[in-house]
C-alpha positions in Angstrom: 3.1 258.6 177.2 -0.2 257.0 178.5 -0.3 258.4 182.0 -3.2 260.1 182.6 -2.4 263.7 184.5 -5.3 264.9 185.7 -6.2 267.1 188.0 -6.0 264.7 191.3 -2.8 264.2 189.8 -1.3 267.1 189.0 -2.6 268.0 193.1 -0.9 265.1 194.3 2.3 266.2 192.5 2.2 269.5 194.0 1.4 268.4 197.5 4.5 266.6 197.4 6.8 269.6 196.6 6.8 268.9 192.7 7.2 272.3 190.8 8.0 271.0 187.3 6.4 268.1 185.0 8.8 267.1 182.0 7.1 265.4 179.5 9.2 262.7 177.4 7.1 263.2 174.3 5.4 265.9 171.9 1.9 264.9 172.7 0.3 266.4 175.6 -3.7 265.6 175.2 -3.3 263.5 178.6 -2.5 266.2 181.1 -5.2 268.5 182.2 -3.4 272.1 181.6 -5.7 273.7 183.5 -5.3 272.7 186.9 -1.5 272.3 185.9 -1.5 276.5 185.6 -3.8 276.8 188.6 -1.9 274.7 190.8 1.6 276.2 189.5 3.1 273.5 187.8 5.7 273.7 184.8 5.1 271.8 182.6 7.4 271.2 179.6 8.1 268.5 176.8 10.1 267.3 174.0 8.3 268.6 170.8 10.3 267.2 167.8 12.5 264.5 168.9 12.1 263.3 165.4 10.0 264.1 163.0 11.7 261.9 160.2 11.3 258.5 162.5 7.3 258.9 162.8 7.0 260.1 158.9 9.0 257.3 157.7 7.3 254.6 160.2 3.6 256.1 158.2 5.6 255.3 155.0 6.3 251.7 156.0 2.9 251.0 157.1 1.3 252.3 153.4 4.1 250.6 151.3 3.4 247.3 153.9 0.1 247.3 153.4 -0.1 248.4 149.5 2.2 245.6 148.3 1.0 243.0 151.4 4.4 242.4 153.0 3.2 241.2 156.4 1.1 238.4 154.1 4.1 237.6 151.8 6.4 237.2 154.7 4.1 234.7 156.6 3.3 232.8 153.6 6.9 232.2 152.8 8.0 231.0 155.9 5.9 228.0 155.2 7.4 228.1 151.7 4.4 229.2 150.3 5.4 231.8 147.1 2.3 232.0 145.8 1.0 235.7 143.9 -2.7 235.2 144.4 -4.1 238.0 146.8 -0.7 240.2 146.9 -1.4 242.0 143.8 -0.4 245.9 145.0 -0.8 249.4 142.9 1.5 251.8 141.8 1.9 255.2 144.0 3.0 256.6 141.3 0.8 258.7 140.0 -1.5 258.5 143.0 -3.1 261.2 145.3 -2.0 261.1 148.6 -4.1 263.5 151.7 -2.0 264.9 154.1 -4.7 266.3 157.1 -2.3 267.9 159.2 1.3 270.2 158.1 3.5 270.3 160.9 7.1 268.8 160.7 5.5 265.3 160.2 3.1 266.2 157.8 5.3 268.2 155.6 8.3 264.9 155.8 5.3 262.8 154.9 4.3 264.7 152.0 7.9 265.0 151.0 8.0 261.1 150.8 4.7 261.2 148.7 6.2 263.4 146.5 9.4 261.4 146.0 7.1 258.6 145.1 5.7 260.9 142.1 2.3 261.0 143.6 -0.1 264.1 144.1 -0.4 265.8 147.1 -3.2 267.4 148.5 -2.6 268.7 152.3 -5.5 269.9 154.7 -4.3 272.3 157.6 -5.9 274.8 160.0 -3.2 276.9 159.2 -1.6 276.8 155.8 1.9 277.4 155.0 2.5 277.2 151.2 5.3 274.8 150.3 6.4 273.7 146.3 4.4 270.8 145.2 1.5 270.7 147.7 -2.1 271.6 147.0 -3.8 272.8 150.4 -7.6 272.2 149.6 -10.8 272.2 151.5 -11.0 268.9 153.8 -14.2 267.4 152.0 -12.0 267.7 148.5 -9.2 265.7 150.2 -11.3 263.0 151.4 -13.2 263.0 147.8 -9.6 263.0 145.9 -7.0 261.0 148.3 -5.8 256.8 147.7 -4.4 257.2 150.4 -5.3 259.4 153.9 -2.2 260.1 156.3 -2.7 261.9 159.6 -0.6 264.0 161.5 -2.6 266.4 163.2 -3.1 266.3 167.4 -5.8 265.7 169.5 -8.2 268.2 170.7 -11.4 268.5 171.3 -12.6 269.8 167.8 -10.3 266.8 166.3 -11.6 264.0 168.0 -13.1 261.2 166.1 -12.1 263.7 163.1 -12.9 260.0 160.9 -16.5 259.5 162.4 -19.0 257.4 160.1 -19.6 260.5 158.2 -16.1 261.4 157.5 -16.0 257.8 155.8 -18.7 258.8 154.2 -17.1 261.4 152.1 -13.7 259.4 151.3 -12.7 257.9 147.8 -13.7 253.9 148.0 -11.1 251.8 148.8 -8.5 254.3 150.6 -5.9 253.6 152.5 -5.7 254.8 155.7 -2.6 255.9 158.1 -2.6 256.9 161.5 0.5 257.7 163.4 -0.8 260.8 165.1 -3.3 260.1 168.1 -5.7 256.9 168.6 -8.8 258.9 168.9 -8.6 260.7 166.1 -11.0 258.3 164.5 -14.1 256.4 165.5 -12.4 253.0 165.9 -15.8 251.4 165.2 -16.6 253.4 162.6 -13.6 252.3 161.2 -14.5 248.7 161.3 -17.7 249.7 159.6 -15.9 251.3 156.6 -13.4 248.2 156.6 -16.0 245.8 156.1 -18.0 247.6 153.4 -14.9 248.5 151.8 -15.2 252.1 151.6 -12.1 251.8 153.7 -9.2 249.3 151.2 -6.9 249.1 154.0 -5.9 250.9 157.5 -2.1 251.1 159.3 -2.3 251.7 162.5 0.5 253.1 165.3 -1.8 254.1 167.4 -5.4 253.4 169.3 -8.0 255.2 170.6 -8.0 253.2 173.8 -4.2 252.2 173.6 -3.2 253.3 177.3 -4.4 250.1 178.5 -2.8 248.0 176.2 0.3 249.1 174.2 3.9 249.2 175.8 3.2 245.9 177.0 2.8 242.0 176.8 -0.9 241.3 176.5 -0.7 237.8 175.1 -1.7 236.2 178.4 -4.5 238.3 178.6 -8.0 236.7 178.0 -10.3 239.6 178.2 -9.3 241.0 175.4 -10.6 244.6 174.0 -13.5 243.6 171.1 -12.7 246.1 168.4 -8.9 246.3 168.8 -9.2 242.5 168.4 -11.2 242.5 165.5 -9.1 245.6 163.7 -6.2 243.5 164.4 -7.5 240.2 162.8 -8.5 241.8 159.7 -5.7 240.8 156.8 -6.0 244.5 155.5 -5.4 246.2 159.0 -2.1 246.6 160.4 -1.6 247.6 164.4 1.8 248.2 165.3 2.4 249.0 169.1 3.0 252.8 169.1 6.6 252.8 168.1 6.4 255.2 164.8 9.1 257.5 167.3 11.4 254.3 167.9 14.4 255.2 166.3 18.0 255.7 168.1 18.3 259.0 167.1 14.6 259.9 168.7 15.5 258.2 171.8 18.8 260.3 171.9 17.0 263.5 171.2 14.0 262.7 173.9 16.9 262.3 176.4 19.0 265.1 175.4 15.7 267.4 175.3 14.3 266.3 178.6 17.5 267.1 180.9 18.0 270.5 178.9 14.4 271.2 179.7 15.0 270.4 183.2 18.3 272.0 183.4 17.1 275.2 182.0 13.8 275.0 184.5 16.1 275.3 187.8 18.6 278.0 186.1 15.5 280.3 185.7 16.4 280.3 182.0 13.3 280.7 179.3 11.8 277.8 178.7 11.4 277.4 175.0 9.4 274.1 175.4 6.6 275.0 178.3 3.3 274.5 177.8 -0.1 275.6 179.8 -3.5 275.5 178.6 -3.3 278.9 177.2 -0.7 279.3 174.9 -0.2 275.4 174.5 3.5 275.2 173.5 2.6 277.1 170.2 5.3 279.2 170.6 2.8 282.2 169.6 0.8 282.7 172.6 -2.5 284.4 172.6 -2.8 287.8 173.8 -4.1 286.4 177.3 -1.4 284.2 178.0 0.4 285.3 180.5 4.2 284.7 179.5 6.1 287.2 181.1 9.3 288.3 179.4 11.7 286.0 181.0 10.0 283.4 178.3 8.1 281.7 181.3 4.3 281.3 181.4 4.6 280.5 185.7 6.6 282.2 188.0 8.1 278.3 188.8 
């Protein structure tokens, strides 16, 4: 998930004889499309091994962090059942944002709404759905308790919560991010944590993750300044990238990945290729050059 496939990459795969790059994940704001169509390599990936695992895993995070779990839990270890300091709020009755309506998004909301709580959703392209108000981003920042995200990373959504975005949000949000790390300005962040325009922030996911998460770090002196200080704060929660961790994602990732594969060296369509013109839409633009074998490369 955290290899970066660039374009020395992508020509070292292809000096070696590599015609195809299957991608174990839905994300794919690490590989440099470009030189992957110029070079002629496939490139396919597993789009929605399970939507419900990373919508439920944002879930956990707000009711964790709304109702102080993580604290509770240490306390009482040390058999310590004091209230003060884990006083929560009701969702009910809440307004939840939504910035981003794909199959995530729309699972999230569907929990929010199960809660009783309002949802507003912010999309570049709307799809109407019962018991979802699609507003104008600035009215969903203004509105929301709580901010999830669940939209991907491109270059128009990075650091899409800058210090000005915090500006605009409803003091004391909570924040949920189990989308893409760079979607917001991690110090900026910190900035909005400390003067409370920010009341709390679950996090799956890091801006500069790829150096860290997947693995044991503990030994490690030097460690990164504002990941430290996010994860120190007793209103932050960092969990290590694992929103997808469910056996049934793992099941589908596998399943998806070898049907990819197998359908790549049958010369069968390939339903989940990508290249940096169409990018796996499904819809691609009028320049894309998918011919009508359902293949973007000759491969």
């Amino acid at each position: 998930m955290n290899a970066e496939i660039d374009r020395a990459v992508v020509e070292g795969l292809v000096s070696e004889g590599i015609k195809v790059l299957a991608l174990r994940c839905a994300g794919y704001n690490n590989v440099d499309f470009k030189a992957a169509f110029e070079a002629g390599l496939t490139v396919v990936r597993v789009p929605a091994y399970s939507p419900y695992a990373v919508a439920e895993h944002a879930a956990a995070l707000l009711l964790t962090l709304n109702r102080h779990i993580h604290k509770a839990a240490a306390r009482t270890r040390d058999f310590n059942f004091s209230l003060v300091g884990l006083t929560g709020f009701d969702l009910h009755g809440k307004t939840a944002g939504v910035i981003g309506m794909g199959k995530i998004g729309r699972i999230f909301a569907g929990i929010c709404l199960g809660f009783g709580m309002r949802v507003l959703a912010y999309d570049a392209f709307p799809k109407p759905q019962d018991g979802i108000e699609f507003v104008p981003l600035d009215t969903l920042l203004a509105e929301s308790d709580v901010i999830s995200l669940h939209c991907p990373l491109m270059p128009e959504t990075k650091h899409l919560f800058s210090g000005e975005t915090f500006s605009k949000v409803k003091p004391g949000v909570v924040l949920i991010n189990t989308s893409r790390g760079a979607l917001v300005d991690s110090e900026a962040l910190l900035s909005a944590l400390r003067d409370g325009r920010v009341g709390a922030a679950g996090l799956d996911v890091y801006e500069e993750e790829s150096e860290w998460f997947y693995e044991d770090r503990s030994e490690v002196t030097r460690q990164n300044r504002t990941l430290s200080l996010l994860v120190s704060m007793p209103n932050v929660i960092v969990t290590s990238h694992q929103a997808f961790l469910t056996r049934e994602a793992l099941a589908n990732i596998a399943t998806t990945t070898l049907a990819n594969l197998d359908a790549y060296f049958a010369g069968a369509p390939l339903e989940n290729e990508i290249c940096y013109r169409c990018m796996g839409t499904g819809h691609p633009q009028a320049d894309c050059p998918k011919r009508s074998d359902g293949r973007c490369h000759a491969g």
